[in-house]
N, C-alpha and C positions, 0 to 999 in steps of 0.2 A: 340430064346427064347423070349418070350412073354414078354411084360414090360409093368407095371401098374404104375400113376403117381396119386400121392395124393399130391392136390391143398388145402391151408389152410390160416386162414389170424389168424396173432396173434397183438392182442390189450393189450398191457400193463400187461403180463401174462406169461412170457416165461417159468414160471416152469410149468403150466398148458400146451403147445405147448411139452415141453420137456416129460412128461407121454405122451402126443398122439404119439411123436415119438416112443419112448419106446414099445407103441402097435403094432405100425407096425415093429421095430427089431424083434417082438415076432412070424411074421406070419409063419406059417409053408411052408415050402417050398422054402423062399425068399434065393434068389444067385442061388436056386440048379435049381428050375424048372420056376422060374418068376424073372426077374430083378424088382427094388422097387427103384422108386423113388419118392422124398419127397419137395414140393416146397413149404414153407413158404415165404408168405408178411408180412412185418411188417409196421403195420399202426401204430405203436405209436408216432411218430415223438421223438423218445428217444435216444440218442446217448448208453446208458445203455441197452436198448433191445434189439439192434441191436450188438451188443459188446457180450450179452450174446445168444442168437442166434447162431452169427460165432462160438460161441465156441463148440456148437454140434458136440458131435461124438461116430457114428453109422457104424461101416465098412460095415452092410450088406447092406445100404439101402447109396442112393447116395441123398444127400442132396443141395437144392440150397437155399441160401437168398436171397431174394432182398429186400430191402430196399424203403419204397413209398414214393413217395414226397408228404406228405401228409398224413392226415387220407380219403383215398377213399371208406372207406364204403365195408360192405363186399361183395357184388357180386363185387363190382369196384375191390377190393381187391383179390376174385378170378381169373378177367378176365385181371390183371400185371401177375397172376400166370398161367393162360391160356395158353401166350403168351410165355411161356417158358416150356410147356410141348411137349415132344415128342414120347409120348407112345400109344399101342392099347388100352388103357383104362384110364381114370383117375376120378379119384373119388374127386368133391369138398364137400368141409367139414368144418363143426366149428374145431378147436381144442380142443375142450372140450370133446373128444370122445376117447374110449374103443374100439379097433375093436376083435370082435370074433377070435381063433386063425388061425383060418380055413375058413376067411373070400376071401382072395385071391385066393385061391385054388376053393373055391366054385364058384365065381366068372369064374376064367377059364373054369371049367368043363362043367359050363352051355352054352348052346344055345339059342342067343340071335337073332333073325332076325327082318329085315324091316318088319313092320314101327314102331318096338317097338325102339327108340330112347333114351332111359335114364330110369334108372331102381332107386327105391326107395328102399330100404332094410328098415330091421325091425328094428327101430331105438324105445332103450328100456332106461328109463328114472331109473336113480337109485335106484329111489322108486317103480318102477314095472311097470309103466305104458309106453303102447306101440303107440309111436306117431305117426306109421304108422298103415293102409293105413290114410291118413291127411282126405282128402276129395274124397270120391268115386266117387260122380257125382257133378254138378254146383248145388251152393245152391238156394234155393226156396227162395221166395217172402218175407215169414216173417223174415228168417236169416238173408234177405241184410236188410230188416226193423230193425232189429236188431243194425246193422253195422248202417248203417244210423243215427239211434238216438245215438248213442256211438260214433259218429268224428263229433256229434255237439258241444260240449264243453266240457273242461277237467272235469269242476265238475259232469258234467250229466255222464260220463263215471266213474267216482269213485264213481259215486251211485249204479250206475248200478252195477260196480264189488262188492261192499259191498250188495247188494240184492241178486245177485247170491251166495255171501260166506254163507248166511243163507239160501238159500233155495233148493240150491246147494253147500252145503263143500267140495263134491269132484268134481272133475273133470268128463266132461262125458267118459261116458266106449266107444269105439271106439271099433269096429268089428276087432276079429283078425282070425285071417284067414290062414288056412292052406295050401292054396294054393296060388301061383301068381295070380295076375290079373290084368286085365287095372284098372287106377284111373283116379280122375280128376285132385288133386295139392298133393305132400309129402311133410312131413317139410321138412323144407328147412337148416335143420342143415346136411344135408345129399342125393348126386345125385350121383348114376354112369355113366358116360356118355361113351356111348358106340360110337365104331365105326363110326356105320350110322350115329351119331349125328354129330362126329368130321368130317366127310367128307362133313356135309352140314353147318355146321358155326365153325366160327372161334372165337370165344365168345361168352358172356350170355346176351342179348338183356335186358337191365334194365338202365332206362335213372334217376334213383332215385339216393338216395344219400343213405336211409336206411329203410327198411318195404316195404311188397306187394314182394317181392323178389319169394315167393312159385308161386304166379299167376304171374307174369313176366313169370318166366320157363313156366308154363304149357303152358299160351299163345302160347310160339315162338314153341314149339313140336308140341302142335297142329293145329296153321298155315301152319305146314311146310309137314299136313298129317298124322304125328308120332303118338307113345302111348307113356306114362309111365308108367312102366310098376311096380308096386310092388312086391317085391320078399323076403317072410319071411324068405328066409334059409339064407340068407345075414344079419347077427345081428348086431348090433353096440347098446355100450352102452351108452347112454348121460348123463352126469353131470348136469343135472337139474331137481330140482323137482320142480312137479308138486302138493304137496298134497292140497296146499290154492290155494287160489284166490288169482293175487297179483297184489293190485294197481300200476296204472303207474308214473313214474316217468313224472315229466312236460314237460321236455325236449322230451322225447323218445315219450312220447302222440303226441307232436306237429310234428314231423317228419310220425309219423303213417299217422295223421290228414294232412296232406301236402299233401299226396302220395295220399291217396284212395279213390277221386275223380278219380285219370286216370286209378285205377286198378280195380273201383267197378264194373264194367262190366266183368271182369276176374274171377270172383269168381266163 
């Protein structure tokens, strides 16, 4: 029997962690036709998340804790969850997600070959908006120009987002697509890592602490030959919206602005 493993880091939220479980109790199929397993990290350094954590229980789906010494950040936070997977697929993930009921099954049914390495499903934002395929191809001149003037300084980046919220309210409409196809980076709330992937690394190549995590991935695929492969029949829903603009927090600016000096090449 085939067995799927979903990798997930929980940050100071365990009722939030506890509904993503719940989505995966819900998949059709699970015990009968796929074994389901479920590896939570706990980066809160809480004696209380971890406490409520253990206490999960799911008879269909086989669940592990571990505990991080540390807040590691979330690919750091996937890649303790990595290290304890043992299945022909495992899917890493925010916890902040909805899986469709018929996500694992779809999953199975399809065929996935070399050098297609990690597939991106249709990852849909509560308010409607679909944050896959992320980025089709490497972005041009004027979008790193873009980026570039936006990790020069916190206030020039909250101008910038307040100029876009007037002249741009919404969000851009991104291409949705009825079929798979190669991309160049998916968000990064959401990766299935297939096979081929697991037989050539043993981890997610990201020497950061938090941000650029979408271009990390795509990088180490592409190095390695691979595709990413986007696949809309593969739905997930995410718990965030997108309808504003939303200014950054200082802290979470400066960890961006840290990182994307060694990932602007990755875009």
């Amino acid at each position: 029997m085939k067995k799927i493993s979903f990798v997930s880091v929980n940050y100071k939220n365990h009722l939030v962690t506890l509904d993503f479980c719940r989505s995966l109790e819900s998949q059709d199929g699970v015990g009968e036709h796929f074994e389901l397993e479920c590896i939570l990290v706990d980066n809160s350094e809480s004696a209380e998340q971890l406490e409520a954590l253990n206490d999960f229980n799911f008879p269909t789906i086989e669940i592990k804790i571990i505990g991080a010494d540390g807040n590691l950040g979330y690919f750091g936070g996937l890649n303790l969850g990595l290290s304890e997977a043992s299945s022909d697929f495992v899917v890493i993930c925010n916890n902040d997600l909805k899986f469709q009921r018929d996500f694992c099954i779809g999953l199975l049914s399809s065929k996935y070959e070399e050098p297609i390495l990690a597939i991106a499903p249709d990852v849909i934002t509560i308010d409607g908006y679909h944050q896959n395929p992320h980025v089709l191809s490497p972005i041009g001149w004027l979008r790193r120009f873009q980026f570039d003037l936006y990790y020069t300084n916190y206030f020039v980046a909250k101008l910038m987002v307040r100029i876009l919220a007037v002249f741009r309210p919404t969000r851009r409409v991104l291409p949705i697509l009825e079929e798979g196809c190669e991309i160049h980076m998916g968000i990064g709330a959401c990766y299935i890592l297939l096979p081929a992937f697991l037989k050539k690394f043993s981890n997610l190549d990201y020497p950061q602490f938090l941000y650029g995590e979408e271009a990390y991935f795509s990088k180490q695929i592409h190095d390695a030959g691979g595709v990413l492969w986007y696949e809309p029949k593969l739905r997930v829903v995410h718990a965030e919206s997108v309808s504003t603009a939303k200014i950054p927090r200082r802290q979470i600016y400066e960890y961006a602005k840290a990182g994307y000096p060694d990932y602007r090449s990755m875009l």
